[in-house]
Structures are given as C-alpha cells and as structure tokens.
VEXDO-156282 format. One record per residue: x, z, y of N, C-alpha, C, O in turn. Coordinates in steps of 0.1 Angstrom, whole numbers, padded with zeros to 4 digits, always signed. Each point is the difference from the previous one (the first is absolute). Example, Ala and Ser with C-alpha at 12.3 -4.5 7.8 and 13.67 -1.06 7.14 Angstrom:
<dofis>
+0132+0078-0057-0009+0000+0012+0009+0000+0012+0010+0007+0000-0014-0014+0011+0009+0000+0011-0008+0008+0011+0005+0001+0011
</dofis>
This chain:
<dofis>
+0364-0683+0741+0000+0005+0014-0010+0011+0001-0012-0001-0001+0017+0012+0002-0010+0016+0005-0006-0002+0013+0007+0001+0010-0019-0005-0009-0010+0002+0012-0003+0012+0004+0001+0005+0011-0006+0005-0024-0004+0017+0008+0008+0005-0016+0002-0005-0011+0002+0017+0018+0003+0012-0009-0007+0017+0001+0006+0010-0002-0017-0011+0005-0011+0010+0009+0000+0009-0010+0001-0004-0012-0004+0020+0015-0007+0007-0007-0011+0003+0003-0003-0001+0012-0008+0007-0021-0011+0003+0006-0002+0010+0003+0009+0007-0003-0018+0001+0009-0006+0013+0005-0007+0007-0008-0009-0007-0006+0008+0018+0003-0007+0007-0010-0015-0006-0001-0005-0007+0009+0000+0010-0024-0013-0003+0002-0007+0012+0008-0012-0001+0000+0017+0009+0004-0006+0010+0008-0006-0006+0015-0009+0005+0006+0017-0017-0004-0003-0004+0017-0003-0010-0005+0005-0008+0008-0012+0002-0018-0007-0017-0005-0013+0005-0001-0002+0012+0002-0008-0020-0004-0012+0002-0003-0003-0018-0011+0006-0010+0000-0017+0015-0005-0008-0011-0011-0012-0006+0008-0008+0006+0007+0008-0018-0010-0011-0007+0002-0008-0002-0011+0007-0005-0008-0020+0007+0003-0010-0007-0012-0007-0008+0004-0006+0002+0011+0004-0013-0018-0010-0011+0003-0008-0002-0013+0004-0001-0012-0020+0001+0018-0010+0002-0009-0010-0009+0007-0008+0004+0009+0008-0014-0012-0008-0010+0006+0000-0003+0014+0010-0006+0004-0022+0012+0005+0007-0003+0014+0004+0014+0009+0003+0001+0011-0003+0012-0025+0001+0012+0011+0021+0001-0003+0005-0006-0009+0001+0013+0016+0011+0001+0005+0001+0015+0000-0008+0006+0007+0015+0001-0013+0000+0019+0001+0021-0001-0004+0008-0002-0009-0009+0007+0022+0014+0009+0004+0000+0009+0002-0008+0008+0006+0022-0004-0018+0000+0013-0006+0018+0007+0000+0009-0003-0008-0007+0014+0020+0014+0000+0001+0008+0007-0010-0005+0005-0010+0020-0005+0011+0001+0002-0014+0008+0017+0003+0003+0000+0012+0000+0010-0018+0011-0010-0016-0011+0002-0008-0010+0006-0001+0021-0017-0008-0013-0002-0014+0014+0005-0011+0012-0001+0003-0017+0004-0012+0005+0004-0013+0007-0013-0006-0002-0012+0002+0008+0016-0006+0015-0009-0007-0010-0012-0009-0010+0002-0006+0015-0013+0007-0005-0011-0012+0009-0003-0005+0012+0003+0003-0021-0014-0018+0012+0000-0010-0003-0017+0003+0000-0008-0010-0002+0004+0021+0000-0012-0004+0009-0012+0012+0005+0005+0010-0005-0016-0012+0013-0008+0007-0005-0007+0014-0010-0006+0000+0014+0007+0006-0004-0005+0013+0002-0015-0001+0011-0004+0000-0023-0005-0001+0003-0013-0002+0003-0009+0012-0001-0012-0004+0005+0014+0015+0002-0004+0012-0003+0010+0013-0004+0011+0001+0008-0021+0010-0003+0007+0011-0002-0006+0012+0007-0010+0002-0012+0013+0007-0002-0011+0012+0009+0009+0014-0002+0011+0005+0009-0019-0002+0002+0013+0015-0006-0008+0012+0000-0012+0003-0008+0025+0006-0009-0008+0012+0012+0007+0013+0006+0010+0000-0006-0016+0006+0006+0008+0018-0018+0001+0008-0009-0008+0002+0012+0021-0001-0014+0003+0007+0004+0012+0008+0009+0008-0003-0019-0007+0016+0003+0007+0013-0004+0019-0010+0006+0010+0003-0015-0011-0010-0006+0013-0002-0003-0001-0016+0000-0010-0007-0005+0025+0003-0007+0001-0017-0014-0008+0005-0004-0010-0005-0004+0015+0016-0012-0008+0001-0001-0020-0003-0007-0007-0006+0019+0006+0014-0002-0016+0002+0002-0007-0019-0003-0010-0005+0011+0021+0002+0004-0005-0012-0010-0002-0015+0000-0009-0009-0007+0022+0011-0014+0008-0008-0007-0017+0006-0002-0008-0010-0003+0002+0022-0008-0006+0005+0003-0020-0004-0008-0009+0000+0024+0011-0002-0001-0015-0005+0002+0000-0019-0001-0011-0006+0004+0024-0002+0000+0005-0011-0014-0003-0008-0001-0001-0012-0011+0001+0023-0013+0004-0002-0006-0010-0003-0011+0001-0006+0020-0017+0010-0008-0011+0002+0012-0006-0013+0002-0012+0000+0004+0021-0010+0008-0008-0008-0009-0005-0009-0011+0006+0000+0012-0017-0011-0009-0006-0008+0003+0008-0016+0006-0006-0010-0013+0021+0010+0004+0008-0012-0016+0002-0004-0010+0001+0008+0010+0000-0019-0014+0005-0002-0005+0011-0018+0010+0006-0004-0016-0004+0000-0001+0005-0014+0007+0013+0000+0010+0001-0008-0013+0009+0017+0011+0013+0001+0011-0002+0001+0008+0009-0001-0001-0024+0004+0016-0001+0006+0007+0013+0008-0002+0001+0012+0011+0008-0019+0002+0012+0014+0014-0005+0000+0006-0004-0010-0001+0004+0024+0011-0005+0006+0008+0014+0006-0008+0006+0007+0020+0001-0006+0003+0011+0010+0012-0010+0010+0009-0009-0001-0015+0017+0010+0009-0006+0013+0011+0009+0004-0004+0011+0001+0018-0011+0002+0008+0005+0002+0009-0004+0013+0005-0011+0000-0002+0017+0008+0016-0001+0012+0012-0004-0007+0006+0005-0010-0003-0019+0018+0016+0006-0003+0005+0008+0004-0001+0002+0012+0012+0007-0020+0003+0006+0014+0015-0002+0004+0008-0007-0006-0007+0014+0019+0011-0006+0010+0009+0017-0003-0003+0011-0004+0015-0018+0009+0012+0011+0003-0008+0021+0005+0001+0011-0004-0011-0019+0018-0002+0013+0008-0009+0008-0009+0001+0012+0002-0011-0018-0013-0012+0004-0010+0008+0011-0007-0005+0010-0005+0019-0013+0003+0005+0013-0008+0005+0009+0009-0001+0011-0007+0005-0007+0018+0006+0010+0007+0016+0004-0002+0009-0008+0000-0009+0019-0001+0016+0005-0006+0003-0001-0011+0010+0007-0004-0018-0017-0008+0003+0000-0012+0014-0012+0001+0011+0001-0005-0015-0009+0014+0009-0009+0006+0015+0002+0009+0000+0001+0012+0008-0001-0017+0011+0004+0007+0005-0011+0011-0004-0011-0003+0011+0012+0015+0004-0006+0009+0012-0011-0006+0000-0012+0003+0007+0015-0007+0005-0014-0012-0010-0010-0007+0005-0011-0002-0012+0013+0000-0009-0010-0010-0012-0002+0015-0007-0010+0000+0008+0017+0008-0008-0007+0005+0007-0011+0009-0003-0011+0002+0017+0019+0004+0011-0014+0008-0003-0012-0009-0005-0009+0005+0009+0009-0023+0000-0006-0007-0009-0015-0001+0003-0012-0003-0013+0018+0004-0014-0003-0001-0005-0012+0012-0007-0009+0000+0014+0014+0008-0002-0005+0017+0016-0010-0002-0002-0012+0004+0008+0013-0005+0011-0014-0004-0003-0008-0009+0006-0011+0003-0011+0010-0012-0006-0005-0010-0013-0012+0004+0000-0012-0001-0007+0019+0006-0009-0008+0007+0002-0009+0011-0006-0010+0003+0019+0020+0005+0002-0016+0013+0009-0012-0008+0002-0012+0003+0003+0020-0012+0005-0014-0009-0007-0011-0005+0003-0012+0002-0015+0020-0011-0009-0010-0006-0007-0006+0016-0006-0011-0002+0006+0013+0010-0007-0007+0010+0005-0008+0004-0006-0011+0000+0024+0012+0007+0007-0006+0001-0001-0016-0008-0002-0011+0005+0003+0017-0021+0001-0015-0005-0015-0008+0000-0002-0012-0002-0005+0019+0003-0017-0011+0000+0001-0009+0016-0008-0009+0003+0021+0015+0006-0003-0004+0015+0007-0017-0008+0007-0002-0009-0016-0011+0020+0007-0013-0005+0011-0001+0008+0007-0009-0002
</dofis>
C-alpha cells in the first residue's frame, strides 16, 4: 500500500541542523552534492520553518549528528513546469485515494 509518493525541494530551500552537545546551529542550504545514503526520514506537518527548526531542536541527536531538513513539495512549488493535465490528473487521483480511506 503507497502512503506518499512526494518529491522533495531543492536543497536550495532546506537548511541543516548540527548538534554539538547542547548548542543547535542552523545552516541554510544548498549544500554540495553527497556521496552518501540517506538512512531514513521523519516527516513533521508544521505551520512554519520556525516551528519546525524549534521542535527539530529538542530532537535527541548528539556527537555532530547533522540532519538537513527539506519541503515536500506540492504541485504549486513548481509553477509552469507543471502542465494542466498532470495537474487535473493529480487532483483525481487524490479524491480517489480519499474516497477509498472514507469508511
């Protein structure tokens, strides 16, 4: 069963968190390409980047743990890269899947 199929937002519009004991330093991005695997990920629903930086802050990481935070992003985040087909598409798709979660 597919729960999300999301893409993400450049790392140009993410930013990094570092954790070094008890200090916290946020650092926006883009950051340069890594060669390494993303071992997970958490997704938060949050009103703002502030609120999100602010419950990120109290995660239990420590020893230079750096984390980058990223948007999903939605249909409007691309603009006209998006055609009016895929976005009808996109928008049937979803009252479907809603449809079937209804009891």
């Amino acid at each position: 069963v597919m729960l999300a199929a999301e893409g993400l937002l450049p790392s140009s519009k993410g930013f990094r968190i570092k954790y070094d004991g008890p200090q916290r330093t946020v650092t926006d991005g883009p950051f340069a390409e890594t060669k390494e695997l993303v071992g997970g990920f958490w997704i938060l629903q949050v009103k703002s980047r502030e609120e999100v930086i602010e419950w990120m802050k109290r995660a239990p990481f420590d020893g230079g743990t750096e984390i980058e935070v990223r948007q999903i992003g939605e249909l409007e985040d691309y603009g006209d890269a998006v055609s009016d087909e895929t976005k009808a598409l996109e928008s049937r798709l979803r009252t479907e899947i809603e449809s079937r979660q209804q009891p």
